[in-house]
C-alpha positions in Angstrom: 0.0 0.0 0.0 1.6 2.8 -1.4 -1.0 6.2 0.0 -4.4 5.9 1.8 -6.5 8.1 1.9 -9.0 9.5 5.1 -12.0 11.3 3.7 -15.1 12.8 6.2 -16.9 15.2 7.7 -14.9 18.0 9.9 -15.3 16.0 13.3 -14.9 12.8 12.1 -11.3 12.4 13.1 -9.1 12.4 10.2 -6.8 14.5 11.7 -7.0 12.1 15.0 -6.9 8.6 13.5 -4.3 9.5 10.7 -1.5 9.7 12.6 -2.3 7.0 15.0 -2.9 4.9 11.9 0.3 5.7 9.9 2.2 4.7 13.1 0.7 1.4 12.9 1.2 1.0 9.5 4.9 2.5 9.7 4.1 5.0 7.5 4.1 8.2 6.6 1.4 10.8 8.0 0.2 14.2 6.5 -2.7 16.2 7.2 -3.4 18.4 4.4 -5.1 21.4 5.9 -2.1 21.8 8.0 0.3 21.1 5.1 -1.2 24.2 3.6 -1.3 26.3 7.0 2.4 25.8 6.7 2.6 26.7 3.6 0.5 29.4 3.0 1.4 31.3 6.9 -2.2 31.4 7.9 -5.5 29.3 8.8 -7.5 27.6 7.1 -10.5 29.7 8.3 -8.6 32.8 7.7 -7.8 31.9 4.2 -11.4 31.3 3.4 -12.3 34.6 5.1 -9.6 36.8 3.1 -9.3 34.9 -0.2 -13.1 33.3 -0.5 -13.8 29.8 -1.0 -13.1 29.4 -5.0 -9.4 30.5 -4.1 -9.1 27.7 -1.1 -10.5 25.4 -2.7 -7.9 25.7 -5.9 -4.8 25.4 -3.0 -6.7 22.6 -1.4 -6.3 20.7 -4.8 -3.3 21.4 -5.6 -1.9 20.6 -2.2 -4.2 17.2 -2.0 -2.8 16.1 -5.6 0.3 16.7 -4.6 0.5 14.8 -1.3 -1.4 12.2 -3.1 1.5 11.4 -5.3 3.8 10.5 -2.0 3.1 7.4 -0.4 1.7 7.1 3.0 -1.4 8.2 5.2 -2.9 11.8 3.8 -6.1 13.3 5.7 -7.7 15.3 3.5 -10.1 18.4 3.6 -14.1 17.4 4.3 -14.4 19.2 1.1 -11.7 18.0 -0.8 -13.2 14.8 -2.1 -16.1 17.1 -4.1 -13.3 18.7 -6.3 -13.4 16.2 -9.6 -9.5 16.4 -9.7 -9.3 15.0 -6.3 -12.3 12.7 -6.4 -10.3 10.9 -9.9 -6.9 10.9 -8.4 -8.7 8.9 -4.9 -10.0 6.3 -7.5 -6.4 5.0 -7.4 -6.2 5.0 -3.7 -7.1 3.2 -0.9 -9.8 5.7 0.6 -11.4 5.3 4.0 -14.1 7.3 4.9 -14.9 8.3 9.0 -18.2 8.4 8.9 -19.6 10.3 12.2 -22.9 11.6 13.1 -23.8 15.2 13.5 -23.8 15.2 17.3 -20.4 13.4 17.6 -18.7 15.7 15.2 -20.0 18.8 16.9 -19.0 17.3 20.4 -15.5 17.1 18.6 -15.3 20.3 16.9 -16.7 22.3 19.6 -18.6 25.5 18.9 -15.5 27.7 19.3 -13.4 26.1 17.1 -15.6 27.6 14.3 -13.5 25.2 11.7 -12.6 25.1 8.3 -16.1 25.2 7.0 -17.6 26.3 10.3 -16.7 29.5 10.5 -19.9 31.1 12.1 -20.7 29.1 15.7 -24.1 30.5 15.6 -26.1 28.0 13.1 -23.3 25.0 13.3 -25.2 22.6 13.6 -27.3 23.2 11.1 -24.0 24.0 8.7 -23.1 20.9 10.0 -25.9 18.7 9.1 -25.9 20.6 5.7 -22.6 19.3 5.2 -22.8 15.7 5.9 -25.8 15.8 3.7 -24.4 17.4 0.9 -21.4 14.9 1.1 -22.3 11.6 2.5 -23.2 10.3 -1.1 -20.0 11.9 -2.4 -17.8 10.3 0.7 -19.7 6.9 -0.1 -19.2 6.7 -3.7 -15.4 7.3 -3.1 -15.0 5.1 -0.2 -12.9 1.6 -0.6 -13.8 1.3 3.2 -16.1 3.3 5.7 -15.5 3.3 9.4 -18.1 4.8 11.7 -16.0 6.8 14.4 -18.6 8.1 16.3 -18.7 7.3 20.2 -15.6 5.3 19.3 -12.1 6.1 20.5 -9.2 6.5 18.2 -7.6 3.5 18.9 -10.8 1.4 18.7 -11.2 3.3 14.4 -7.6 2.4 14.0 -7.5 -1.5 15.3 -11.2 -1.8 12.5 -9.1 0.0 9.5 -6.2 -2.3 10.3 -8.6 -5.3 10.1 -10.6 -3.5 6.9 -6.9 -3.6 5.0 -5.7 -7.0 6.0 -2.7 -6.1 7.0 -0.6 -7.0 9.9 0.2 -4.2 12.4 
């Protein structure tokens, strides 16, 4: 296994379970939205707040396709996966999606965080629920694997996508 790929919801735990997973796996770990907060010198949120949405979304896929290319354990975006350039290039991937409910993924987020995508705690929720909507189809179409992570700890998501893969860790 060259790359795989986490896909889901903000809240689900990419971020979380990615670099507990490439440890087990001895690979690798990269979190894209920090990969571009490093490289750009700000937030997420404040790049979507100066530079619009259209404009992060073109570094989001740039910086996914990129880290794509290397192999090991990349977390991407919760929007990532809608961009047609990053949903071809996760056809040749192993892609796991965290799939978490609504009330587990706020719990996680927490109102204050106000997220990439969540920049306004007043409405979250219902952003929230918008979200997973809009992009549970999307997640599910890409998915090689799906791994519900809500109510679940870390380690608990990481011992079933070990098992999902087959592989010994």
């Amino acid at each position: 296994m060259s790359t795989l790929a986490l896909i889901g919801a903000p809240g689900a735990g990419k971020s979380t379970v990615g670099p507990l997973l490439a440890a087990r796996l001895g690979l690798d770990f990269v979190d894209v939205d920090q990969w571009i907060e490093a490289a750009q010198g700000r937030r997420v949120r404040d790049l979507f707040a100066a530079d619009g949405e259209a404009a992060f979304r073109a570094i989001e896929r740039d910086a996914t396709l990129t880290l794509l290319a290397r192999p090991g354990v990349v977390s991407l975006g919760g929007g990532a996966p809608l961009t047609p350039a990053v949903a071809e290039a996760l056809a040749s991937h192993t892609v796991v999606w965290l799939q978490v409910d609504a009330r587990h993924a706020l719990q996680r987020i927490g109102v204050d965080d106000g997220g990439s995508e969540l920049r306004a705690p007043v409405g979250l929720r219902g952003r929230l629920i918008a979200l997973l909507n809009e992009r549970t189809p999307v997640y599910r179409s890409l998915a090689t694997h799906t791994v519900d992570t809500s109510a679940r700890t870390p380690d608990a998501v990481v011992d079933d996508i070990v098992a999902l893969l087959g592989v010994a860790a």
